[in-house]
Backbone and ligand atoms as CSV (ligand in chain L), in Angstrom:
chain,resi,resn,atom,element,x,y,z
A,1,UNK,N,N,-16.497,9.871,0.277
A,1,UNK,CA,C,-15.692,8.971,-0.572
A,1,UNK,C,C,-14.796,8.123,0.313
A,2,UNK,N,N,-14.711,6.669,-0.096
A,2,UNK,CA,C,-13.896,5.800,0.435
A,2,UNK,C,C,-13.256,5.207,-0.128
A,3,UNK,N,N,-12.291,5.557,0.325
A,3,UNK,CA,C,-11.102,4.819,-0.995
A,3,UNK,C,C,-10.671,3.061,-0.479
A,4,UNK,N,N,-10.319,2.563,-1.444
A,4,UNK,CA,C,-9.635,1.165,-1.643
A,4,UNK,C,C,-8.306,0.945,-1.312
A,5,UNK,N,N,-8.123,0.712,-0.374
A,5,UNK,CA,C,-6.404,0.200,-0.465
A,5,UNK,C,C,-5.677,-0.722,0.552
A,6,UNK,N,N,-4.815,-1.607,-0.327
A,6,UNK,CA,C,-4.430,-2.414,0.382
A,6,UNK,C,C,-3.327,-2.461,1.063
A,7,UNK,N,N,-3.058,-3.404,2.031
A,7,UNK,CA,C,-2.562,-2.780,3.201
A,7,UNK,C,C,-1.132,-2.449,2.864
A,8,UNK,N,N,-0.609,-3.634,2.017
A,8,UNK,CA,C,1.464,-2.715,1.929
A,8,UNK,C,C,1.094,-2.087,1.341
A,9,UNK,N,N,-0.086,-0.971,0.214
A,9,UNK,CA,C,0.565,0.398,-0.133
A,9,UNK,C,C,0.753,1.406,1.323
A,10,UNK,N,N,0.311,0.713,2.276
A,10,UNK,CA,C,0.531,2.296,3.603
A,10,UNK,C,C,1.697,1.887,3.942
A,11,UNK,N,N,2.672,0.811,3.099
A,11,UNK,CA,C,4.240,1.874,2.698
A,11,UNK,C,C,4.260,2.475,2.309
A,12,UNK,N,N,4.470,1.652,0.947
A,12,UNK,CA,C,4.605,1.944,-0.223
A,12,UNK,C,C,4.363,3.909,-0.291
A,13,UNK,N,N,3.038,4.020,0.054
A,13,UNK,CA,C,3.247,5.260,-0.125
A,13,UNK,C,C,3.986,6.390,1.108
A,14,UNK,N,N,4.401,5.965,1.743
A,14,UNK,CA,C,5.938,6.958,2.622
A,14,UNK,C,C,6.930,6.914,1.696
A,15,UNK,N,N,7.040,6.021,0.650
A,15,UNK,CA,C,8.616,6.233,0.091
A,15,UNK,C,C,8.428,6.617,-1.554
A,16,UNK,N,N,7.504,6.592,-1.786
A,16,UNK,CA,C,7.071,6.839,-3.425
A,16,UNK,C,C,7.889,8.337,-3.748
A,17,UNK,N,N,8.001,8.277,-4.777
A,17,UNK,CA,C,8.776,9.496,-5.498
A,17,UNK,C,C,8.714,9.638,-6.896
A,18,UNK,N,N,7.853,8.923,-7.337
A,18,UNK,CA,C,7.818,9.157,-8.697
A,18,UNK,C,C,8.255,8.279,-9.806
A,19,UNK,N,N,8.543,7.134,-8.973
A,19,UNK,CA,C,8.843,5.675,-9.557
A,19,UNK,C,C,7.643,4.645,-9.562
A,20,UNK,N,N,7.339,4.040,-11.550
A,20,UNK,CA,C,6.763,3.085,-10.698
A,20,UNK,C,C,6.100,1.970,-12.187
A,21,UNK,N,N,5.402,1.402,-12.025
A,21,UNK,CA,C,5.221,0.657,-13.088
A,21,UNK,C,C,4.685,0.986,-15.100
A,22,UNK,N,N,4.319,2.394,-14.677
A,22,UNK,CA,C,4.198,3.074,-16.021
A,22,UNK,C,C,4.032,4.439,-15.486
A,23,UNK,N,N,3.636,5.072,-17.082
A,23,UNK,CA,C,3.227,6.992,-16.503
A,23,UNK,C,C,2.129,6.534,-15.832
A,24,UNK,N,N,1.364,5.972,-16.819
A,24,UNK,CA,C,-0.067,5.926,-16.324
A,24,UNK,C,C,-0.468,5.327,-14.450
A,25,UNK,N,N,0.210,4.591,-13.969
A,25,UNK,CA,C,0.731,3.870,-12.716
A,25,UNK,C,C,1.283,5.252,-11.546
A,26,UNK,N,N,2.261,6.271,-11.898
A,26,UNK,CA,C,2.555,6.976,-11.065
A,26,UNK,C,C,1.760,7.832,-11.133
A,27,UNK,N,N,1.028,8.413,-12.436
A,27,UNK,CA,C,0.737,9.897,-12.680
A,27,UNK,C,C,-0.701,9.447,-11.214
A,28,UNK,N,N,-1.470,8.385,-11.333
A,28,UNK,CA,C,-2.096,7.510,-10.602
A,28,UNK,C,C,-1.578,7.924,-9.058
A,29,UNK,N,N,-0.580,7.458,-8.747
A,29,UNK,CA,C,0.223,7.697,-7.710
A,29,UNK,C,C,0.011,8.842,-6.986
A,30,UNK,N,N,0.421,9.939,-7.996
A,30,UNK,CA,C,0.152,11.279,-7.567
A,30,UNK,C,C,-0.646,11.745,-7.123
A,31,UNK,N,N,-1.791,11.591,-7.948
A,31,UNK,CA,C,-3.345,11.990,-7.845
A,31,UNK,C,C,-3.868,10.684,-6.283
A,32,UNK,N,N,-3.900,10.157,-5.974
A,32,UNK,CA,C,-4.413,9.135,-4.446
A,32,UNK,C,C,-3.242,9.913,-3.229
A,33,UNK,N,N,-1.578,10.139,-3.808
A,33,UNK,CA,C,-1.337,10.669,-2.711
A,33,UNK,C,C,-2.229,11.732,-2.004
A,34,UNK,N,N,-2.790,12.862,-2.827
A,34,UNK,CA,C,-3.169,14.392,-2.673
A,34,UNK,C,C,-4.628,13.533,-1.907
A,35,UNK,N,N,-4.885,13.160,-2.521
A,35,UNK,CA,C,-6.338,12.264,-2.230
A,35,UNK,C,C,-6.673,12.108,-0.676
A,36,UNK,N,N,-5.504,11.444,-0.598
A,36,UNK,CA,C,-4.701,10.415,1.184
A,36,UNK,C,C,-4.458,11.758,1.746
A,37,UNK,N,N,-4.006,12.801,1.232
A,37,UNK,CA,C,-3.669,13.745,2.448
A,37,UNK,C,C,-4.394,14.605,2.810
A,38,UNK,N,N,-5.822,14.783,2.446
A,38,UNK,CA,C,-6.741,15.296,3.183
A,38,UNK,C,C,-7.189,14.135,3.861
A,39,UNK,N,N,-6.822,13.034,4.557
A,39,UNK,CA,C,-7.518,12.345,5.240
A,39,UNK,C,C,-8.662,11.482,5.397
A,40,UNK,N,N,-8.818,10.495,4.401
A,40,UNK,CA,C,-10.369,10.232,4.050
A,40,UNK,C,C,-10.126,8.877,4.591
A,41,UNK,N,N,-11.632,8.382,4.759
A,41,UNK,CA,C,-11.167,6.839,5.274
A,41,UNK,C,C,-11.287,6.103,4.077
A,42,UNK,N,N,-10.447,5.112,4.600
A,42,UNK,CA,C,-10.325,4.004,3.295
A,42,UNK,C,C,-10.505,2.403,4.543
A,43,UNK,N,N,-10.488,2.113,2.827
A,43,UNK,CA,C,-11.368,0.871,3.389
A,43,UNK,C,C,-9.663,-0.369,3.364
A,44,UNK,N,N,-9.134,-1.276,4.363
A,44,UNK,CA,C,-7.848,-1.967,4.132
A,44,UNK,C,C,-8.437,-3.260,3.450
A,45,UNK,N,N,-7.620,-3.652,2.282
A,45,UNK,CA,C,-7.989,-4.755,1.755
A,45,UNK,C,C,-6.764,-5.541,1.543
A,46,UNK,N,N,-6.690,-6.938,0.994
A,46,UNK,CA,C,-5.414,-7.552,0.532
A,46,UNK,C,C,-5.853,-8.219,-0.605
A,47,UNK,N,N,-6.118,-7.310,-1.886
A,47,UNK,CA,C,-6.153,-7.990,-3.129
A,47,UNK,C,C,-6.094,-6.002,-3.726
A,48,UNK,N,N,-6.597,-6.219,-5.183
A,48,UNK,CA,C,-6.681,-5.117,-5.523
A,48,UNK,C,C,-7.491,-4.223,-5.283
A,49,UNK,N,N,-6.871,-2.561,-5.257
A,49,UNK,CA,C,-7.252,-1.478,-4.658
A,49,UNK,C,C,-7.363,-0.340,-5.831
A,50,UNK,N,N,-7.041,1.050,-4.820
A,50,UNK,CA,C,-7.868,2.180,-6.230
A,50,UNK,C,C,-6.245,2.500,-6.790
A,51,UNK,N,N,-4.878,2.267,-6.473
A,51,UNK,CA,C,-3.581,1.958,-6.753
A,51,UNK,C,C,-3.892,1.034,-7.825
A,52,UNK,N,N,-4.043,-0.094,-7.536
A,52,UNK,CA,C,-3.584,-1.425,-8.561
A,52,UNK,C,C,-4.708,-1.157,-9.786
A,53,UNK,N,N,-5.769,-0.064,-9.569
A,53,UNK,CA,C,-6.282,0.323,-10.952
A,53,UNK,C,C,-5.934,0.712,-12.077
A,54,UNK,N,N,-4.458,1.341,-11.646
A,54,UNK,CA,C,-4.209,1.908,-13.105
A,54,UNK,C,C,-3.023,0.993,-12.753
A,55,UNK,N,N,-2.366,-0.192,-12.356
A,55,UNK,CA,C,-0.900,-0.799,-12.977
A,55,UNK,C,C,-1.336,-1.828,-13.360
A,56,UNK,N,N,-0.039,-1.725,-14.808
A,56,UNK,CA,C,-0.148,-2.885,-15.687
A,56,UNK,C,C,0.327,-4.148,-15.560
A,57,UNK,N,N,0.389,-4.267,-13.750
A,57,UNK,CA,C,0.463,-5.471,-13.373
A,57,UNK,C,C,-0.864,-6.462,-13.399
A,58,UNK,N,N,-1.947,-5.084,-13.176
A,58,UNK,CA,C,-3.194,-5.708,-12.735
A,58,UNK,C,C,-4.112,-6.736,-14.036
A,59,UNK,N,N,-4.220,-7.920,-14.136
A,59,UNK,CA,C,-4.704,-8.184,-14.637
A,59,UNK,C,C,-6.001,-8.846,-14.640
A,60,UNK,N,N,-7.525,-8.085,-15.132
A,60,UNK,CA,C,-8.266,-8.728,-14.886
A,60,UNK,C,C,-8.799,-8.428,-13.232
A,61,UNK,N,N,-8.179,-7.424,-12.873
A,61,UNK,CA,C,-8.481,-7.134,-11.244
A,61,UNK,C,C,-7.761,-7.740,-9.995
A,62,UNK,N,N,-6.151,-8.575,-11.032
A,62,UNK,CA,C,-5.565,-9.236,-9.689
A,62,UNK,C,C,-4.025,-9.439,-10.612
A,63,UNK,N,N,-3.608,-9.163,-8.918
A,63,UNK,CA,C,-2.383,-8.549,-9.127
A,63,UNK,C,C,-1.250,-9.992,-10.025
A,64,UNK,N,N,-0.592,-9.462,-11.127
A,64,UNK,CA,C,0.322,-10.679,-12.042
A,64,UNK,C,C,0.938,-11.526,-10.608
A,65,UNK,N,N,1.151,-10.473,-9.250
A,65,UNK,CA,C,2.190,-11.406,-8.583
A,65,UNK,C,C,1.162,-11.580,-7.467
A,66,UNK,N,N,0.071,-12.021,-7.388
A,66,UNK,CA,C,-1.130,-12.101,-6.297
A,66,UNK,C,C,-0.671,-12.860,-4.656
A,67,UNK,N,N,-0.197,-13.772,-5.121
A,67,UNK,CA,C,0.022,-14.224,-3.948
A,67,UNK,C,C,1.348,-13.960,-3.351
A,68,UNK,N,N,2.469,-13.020,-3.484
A,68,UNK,CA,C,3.243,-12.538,-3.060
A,68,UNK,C,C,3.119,-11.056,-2.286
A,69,UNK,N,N,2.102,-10.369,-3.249
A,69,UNK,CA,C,1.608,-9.191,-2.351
A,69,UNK,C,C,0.722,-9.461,-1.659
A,70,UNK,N,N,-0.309,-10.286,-1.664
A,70,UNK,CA,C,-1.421,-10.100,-0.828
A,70,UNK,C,C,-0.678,-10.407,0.653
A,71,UNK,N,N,0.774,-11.797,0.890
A,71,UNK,CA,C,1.440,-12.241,1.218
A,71,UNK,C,C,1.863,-11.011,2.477
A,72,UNK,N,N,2.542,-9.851,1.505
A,72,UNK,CA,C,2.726,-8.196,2.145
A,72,UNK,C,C,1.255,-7.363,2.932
A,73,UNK,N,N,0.469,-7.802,2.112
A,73,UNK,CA,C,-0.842,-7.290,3.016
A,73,UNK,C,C,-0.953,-7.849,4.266
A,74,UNK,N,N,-1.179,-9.002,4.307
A,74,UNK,CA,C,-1.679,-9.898,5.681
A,74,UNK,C,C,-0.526,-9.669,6.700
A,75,UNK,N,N,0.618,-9.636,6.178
A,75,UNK,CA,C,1.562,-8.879,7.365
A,75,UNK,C,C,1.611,-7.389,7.842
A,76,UNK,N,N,1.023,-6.839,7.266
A,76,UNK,CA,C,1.386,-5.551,7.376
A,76,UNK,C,C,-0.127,-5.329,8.457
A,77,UNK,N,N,-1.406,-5.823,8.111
A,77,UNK,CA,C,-2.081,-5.776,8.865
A,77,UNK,C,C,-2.162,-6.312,10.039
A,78,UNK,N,N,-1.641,-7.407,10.461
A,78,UNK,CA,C,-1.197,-8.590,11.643
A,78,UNK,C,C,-0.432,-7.645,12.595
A,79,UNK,N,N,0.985,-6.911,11.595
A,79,UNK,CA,C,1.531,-6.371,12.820
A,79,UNK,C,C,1.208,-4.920,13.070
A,80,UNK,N,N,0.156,-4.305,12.718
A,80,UNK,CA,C,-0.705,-2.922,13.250
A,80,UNK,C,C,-2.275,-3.771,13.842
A,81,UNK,N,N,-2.435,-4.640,13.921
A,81,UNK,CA,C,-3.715,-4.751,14.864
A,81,UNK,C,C,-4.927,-4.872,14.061
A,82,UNK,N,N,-4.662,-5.123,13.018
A,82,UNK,CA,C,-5.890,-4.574,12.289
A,82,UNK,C,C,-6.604,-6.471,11.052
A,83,UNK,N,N,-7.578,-5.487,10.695
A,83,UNK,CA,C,-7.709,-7.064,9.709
A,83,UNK,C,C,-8.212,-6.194,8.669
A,84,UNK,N,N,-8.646,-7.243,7.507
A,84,UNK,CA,C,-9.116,-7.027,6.277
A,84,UNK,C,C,-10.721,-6.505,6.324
A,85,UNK,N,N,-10.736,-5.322,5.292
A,85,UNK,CA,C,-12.355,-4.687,5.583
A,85,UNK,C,C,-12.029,-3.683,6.793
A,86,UNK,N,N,-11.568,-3.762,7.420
A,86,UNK,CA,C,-11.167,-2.621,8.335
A,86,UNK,C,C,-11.173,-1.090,7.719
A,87,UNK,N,N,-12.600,-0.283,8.637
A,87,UNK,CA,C,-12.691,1.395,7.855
A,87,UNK,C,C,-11.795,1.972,8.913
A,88,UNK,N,N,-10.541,2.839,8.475
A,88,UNK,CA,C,-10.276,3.737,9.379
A,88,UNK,C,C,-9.939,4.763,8.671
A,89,UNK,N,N,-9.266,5.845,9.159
A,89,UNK,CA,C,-8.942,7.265,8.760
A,89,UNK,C,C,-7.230,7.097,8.170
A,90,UNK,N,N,-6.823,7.453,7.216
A,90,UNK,CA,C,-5.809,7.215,6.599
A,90,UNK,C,C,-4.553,7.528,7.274
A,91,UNK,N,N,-4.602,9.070,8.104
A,91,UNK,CA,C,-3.731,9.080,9.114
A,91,UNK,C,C,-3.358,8.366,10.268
A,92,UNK,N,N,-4.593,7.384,9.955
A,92,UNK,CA,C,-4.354,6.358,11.494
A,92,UNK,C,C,-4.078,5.403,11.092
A,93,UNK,N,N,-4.161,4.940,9.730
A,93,UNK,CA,C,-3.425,4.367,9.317
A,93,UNK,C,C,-1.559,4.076,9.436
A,94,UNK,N,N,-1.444,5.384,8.511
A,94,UNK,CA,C,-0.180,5.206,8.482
A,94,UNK,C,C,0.518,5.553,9.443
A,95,UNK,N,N,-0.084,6.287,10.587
A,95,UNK,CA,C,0.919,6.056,12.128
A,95,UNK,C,C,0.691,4.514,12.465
A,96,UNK,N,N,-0.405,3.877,12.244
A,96,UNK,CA,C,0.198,2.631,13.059
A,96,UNK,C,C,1.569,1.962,12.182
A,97,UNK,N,N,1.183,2.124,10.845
A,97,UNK,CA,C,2.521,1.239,10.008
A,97,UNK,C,C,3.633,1.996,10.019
A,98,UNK,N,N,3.613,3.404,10.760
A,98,UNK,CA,C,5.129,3.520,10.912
A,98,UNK,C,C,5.689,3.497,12.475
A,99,UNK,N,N,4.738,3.135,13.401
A,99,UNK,CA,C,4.860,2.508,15.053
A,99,UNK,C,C,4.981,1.177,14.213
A,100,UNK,N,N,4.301,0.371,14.099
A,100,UNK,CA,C,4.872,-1.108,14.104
A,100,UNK,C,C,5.869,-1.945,12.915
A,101,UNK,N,N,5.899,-0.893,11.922
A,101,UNK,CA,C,6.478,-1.750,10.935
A,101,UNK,C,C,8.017,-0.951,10.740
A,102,UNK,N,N,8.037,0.680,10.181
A,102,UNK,CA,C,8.815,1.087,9.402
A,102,UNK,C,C,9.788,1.608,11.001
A,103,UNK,N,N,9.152,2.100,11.781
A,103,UNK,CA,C,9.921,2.784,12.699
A,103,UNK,C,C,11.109,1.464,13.574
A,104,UNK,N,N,10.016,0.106,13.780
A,104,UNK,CA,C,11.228,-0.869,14.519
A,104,UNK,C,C,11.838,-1.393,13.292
A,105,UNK,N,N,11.752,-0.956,12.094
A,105,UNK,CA,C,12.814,-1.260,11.456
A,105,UNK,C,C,12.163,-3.317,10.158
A,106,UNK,N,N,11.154,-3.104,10.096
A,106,UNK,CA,C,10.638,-4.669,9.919
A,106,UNK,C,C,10.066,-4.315,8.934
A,107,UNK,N,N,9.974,-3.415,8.281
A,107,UNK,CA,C,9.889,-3.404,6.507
A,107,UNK,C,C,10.058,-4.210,5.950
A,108,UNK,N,N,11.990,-4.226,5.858
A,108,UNK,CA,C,12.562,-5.380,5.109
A,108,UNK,C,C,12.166,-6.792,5.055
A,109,UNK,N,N,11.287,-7.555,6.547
A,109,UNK,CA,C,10.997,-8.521,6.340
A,109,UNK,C,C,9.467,-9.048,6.201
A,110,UNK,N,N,9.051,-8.086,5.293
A,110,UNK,CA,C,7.748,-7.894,4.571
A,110,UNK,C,C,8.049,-7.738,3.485
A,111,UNK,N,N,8.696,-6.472,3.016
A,111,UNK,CA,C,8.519,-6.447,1.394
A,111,UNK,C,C,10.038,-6.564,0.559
A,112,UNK,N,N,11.233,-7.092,1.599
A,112,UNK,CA,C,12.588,-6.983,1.429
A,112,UNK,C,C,12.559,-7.525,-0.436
A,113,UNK,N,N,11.978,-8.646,-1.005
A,113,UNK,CA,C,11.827,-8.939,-1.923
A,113,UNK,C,C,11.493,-8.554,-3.197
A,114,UNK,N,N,10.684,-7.167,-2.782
A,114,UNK,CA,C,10.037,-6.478,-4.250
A,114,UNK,C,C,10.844,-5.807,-4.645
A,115,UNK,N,N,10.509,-5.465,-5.930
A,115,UNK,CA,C,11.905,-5.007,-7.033
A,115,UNK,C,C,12.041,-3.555,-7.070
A,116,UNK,N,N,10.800,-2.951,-5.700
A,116,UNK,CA,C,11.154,-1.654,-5.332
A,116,UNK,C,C,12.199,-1.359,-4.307
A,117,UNK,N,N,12.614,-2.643,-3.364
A,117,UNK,CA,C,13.466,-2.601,-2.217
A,117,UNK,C,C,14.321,-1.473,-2.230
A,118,UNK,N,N,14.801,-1.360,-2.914
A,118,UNK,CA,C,16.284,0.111,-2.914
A,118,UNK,C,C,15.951,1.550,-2.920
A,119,UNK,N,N,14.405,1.222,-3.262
A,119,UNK,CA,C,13.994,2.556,-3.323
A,119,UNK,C,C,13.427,3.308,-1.824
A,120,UNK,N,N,13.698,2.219,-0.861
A,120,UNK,CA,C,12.223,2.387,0.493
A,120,UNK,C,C,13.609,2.156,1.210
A,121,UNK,N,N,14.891,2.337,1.290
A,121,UNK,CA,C,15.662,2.415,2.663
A,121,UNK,C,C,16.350,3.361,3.635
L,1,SF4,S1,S,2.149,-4.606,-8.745
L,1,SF4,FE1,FE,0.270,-5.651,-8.092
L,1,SF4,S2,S,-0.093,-4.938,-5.973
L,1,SF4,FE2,FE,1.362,-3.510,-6.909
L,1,SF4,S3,S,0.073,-1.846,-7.717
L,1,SF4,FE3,FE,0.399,-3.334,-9.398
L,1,SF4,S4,S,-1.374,-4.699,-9.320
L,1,SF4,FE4,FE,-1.283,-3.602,-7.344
């Protein structure tokens, strides 16, 4: 199995807690974290993923705010080395986005804008 996901959820999911756009959206949440932590590869994309399946942002298969997140994708991949379609292992994932993004501190000027900000500091 290969999962879908685009590149700002490998924040997104370091700071998740149980907040999020409906039940149906976190309970979602829950079930891909457990998923992600046995390690599976996923595939990096910047449009919608196996996340944006169940939020009721998604409309039609694309996100209500499309060009603001995908916006968060293309950075998040730029500054780990990586591009779109890229298969890797989920843990190698999220060490690179917390070496290049969360650890020097450059979160904020990726996703400083989303209306989750207060929740990821
Ligand atoms: S808000 Fe947009 S990018 Fe975020 S999970 Fe929902 S559809 Fe996906």
């Amino acid at each position: 199995m290969i999962y879908r996901i685009r590149a700002h959820h490998g924040m997104c999911f370091s700071f998740f807690q149980g907040k999020g756009y409906s039940g149906e959206f976190t309970e979602n949440m829950w079930k891909m974290k457990e998923k992600l932590s046995e390690n599976p590869e996923v595939i990096l994309l910047c449009g919608a993923d196996d996340v944006c399946a169940r939020c009721p942002n998604n409309l039609s298969g694309k996100c209500s705010s499309a060009d603001k997140v995908e916006n968060y994708d293309r950075q998040v991949l730029a500054c780990c080395g990586l591009r779109e379609g890229d298969k890797v292992r989920w843990d190698d994932f999220v060490r690179a986005v917390q070496a290049h993004i969360l650890s020097p501190g450059k979160r904020p000027d990726i996703c400083g804008g989303c209306q989750w900000d207060n929740l990821c500091r």
